[in-house]
N, C-alpha and C positions, 0 to 999 in steps of 0.2 A: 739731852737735846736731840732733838729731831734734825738731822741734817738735811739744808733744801739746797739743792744744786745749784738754783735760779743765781743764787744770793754767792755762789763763788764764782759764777759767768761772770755776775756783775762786778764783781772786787777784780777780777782777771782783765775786764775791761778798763774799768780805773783804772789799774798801773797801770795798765800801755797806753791809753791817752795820756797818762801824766808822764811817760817816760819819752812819747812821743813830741809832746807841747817841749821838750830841752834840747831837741836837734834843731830845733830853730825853720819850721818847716814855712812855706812862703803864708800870708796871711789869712787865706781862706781857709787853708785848711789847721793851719791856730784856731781861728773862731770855731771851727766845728767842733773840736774836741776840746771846745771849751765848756765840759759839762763835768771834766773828772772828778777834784778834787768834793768840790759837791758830792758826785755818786757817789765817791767813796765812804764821804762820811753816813751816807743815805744807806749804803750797803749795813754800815757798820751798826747805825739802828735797826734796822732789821734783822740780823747779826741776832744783836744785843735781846731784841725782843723775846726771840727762842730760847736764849740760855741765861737769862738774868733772871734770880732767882731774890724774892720780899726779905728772905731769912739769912741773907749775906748781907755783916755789918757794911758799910759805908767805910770804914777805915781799911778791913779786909778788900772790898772791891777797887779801892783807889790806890793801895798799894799794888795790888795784882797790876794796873792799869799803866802803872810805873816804871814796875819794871818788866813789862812789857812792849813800853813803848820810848822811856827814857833811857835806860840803860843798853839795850842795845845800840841806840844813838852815841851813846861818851863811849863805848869800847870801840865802835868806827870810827868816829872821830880819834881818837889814840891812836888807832892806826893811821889811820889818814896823815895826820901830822905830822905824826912819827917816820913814817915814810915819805912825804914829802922833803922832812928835814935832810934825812938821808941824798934822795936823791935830787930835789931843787932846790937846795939851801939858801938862796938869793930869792926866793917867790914871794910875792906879794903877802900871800895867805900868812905868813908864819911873823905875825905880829899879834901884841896880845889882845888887842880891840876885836879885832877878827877872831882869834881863839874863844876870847870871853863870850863873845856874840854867838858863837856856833854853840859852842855847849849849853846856853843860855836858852837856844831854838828862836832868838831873835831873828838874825839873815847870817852875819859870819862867812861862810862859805855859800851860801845858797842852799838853797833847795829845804832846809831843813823845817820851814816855818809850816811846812803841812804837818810835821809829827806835835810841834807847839799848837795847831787845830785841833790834832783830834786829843792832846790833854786837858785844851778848856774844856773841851765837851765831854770829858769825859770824868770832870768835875762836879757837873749837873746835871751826867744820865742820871744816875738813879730817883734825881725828883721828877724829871720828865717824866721819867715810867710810871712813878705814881701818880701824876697826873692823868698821865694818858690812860691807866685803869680804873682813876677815879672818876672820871669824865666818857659816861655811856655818848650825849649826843656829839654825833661830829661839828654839829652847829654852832655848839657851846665851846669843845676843842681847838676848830679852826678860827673863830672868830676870837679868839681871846689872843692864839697867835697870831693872825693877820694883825693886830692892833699891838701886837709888842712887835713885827718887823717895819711897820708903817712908822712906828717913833723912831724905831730906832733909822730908818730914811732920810728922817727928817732930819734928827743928829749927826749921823753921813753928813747930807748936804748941809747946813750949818754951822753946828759944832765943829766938826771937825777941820776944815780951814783954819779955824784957829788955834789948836793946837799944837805946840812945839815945846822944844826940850827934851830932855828925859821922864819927866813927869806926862808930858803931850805922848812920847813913845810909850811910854810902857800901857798909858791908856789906849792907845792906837793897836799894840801889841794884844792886848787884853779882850776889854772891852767890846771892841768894833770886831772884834776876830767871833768872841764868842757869843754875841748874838745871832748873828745871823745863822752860823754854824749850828748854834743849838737848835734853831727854829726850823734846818733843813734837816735835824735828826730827831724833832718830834713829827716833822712829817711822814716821815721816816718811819718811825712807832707804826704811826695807824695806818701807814700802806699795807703793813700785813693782814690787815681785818676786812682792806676794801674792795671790794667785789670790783671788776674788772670795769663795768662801767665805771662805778664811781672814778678811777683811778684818770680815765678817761676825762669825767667832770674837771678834776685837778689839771691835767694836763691843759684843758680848755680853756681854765680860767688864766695859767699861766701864759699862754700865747697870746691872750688879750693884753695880759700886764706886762709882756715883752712888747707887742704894738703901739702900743699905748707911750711906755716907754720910751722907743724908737720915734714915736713921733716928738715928743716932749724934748728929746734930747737933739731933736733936729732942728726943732723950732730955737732954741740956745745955742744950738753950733752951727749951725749951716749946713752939715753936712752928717749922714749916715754914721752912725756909730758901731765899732764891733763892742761885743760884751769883755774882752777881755781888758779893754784900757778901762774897765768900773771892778777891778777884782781886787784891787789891793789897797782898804777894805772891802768889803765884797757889798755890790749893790744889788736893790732889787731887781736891776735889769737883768744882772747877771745872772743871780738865780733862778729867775723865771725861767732862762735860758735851760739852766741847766735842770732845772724840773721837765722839761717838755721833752729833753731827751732821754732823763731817767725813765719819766713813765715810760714810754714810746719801748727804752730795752727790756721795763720790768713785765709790760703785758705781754711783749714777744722774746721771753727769757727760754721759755719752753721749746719755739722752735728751732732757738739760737742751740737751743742744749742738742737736741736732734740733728743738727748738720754739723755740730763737731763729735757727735758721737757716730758718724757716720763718715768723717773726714778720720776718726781713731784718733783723735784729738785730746779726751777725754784725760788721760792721764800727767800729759804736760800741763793743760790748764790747772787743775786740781793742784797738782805741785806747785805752781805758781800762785796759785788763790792760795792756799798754805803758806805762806815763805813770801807774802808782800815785802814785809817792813826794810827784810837783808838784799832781797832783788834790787827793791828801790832804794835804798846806800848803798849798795855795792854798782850801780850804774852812775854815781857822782861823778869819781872818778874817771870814769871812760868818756862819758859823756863832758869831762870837760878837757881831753888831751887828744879827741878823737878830730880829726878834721875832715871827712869824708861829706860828700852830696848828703842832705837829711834821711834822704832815703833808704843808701843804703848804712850811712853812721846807727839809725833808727835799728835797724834789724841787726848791726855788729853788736851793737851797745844792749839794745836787749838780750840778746842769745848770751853775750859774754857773761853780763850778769848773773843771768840765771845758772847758769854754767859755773860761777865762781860759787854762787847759794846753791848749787849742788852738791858740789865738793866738801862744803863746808857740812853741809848738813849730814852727807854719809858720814867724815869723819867726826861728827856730834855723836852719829848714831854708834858708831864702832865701837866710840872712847864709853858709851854708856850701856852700851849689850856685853864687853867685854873686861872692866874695869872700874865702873863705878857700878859698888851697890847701895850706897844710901838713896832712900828713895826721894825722902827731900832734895840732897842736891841732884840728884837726876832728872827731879823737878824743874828745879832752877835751870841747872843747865839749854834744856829744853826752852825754856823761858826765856833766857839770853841770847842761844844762837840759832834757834830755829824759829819760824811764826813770819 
């Protein structure tokens, strides 16, 4: 795999909007950086493009995907709880509905429902990809997805009102999560192929469909809408939204890379593009015991975390240059506490 910088800029961006959107910053600047969780899954098809390979089973890639992405989740959480009990024994958190729900990646604790995104989608990468190599014109591409996120719109506005229960949740969980999600990482796919204009075209079309939207949604409410009260499930306003800002950092990825390699930058992002998944668990906690201005809570909470996935990670690296020689579990290891 071809390493492309662009593509850790932009995973380095995610977190910190998504880590910044949990200080509770005032609401203009919530809407602005409400593009993350989108990039990020956008990142992670483009990602995916360069290093996914036809001749890897479907059962090999969904496990790698697992414990990549679930099991580092149930050993924080272990801890998390663990230590809670220890020292707030009386918190809300430590009841089993709550328990059940975190490790579940329903809500539980918070936060956790983005790592439950990117396992839908990472359910039906490998058809998308065939898709997307199966599928020369962009015409035929885009227009087959524009008509699977316009139902699924429709089913948003519709369907969805009426569902309740557990049966309504787990479809709400589901379903609504991973459409839309899929369709922002087939987009995703074929941004790697499209020439700078095109990427532009895309961006063009989505500020129409965020306009568009904004007007539709004013004429039903009376009043100016942010995209973030249509995120949970995720509407097309929203992701328009967050398409215009994806393109807008992926065509100006290269000059973003030039002024942090000129601020010597270059080394902390990188680590941090490396080591999302522990950065962002390991800022749960701070970010919910921290009570500082968003400002500066934003910049405690990020440094600290990164700081704790520091630590964690040299001593990954120690216990593995010094101690373990099976190359499998040195695998794993790696797999669980670093990434």
């Amino acid at each position: 795999m071809e390493r492309d910088e662009r593509i850790d800029l932009l995973r380095f961006i995610g977190l910190a909007m998504v880590i910044f959107a949990h200080v509770n910053p005032p609401d203009l600047l919530f809407q602005l950086r409400d593009f993350d969780v989108p990039l990020m899954v956008l990142v992670s098809a483009l990602s995916f493009g360069l290093s996914y390979s036809l001749q890897q089973s479907y059962k090999s890639y969904l496990w790698k995907r697992i414990k990549r992405l679930v099991f580092p989740v149930w050993i924080f959480l272990s801890i998390y709880f663990s230590a809670e009990y220890l020292v707030f024994p009386e918190s809300l958190e430590l009841n089993s509905q709550i328990i059940l729900s975190s490790y579940t990646l329903a809500s539980g604790i918070g936060y956790v429902w983005i790592i439950r995104v990117f396992l839908l989608v990472a359910f039906f990468s490998p058809f998308i990809f065939r898709m997307h190599i199966n599928t020369d014109s962009n015409l035929r591409y885009f227009g087959v997805w524009s008509l699977v996120i316009l139902t699924y719109e429709v089913l948003r506005c519709f369907l969805l009102p009426t569902l309740s229960g557990l049966i309504g949740d787990v479809i709400v969980y589901t379903v609504f999560y991973a459409i839309p999600f899929c369709f922002i990482f087939a987009v995703g796919l074929r941004m790697l192929e499209m020439t700078p204009s095109g990427v532009k075209n895309l961006a063009l079309t989505c500020v129409i469909v965020l306009i568009l939207s904004e007007v539709v949604l004013y004429i039903f409410t009376g009043s100016f809408q942010y995209t973030f009260n249509y995120k949970y499930p995720p509407s097309v306003f929203y992701i328009a939204y967050s398409f215009v800002v994806s393109c807008v950092l992926w065509l100006n990825a290269s000059r973003l890379l030039a002024v942090v390699s000129k601020l010597r930058f270059k080394k902390i992002f990188t680590f941090i593009s490396n080591n999302t998944i522990w950065i962002y668990l390991w800022h749960i906690p701070f970010v919910k015991v921290l009570g500082f201005h968003f400002a500066i809570k934003y910049l405690v909470v990020f440094c600290v975390a990164s700081f704790v996935c520091l630590i964690q990670v040299s001593i990954v690296r120690f216990i593995l240059d010094n101690y373990i020689k099976n190359p499998r579990v040195s695998r794993n290891l790696k797999v669980l506490f670093t990434g």
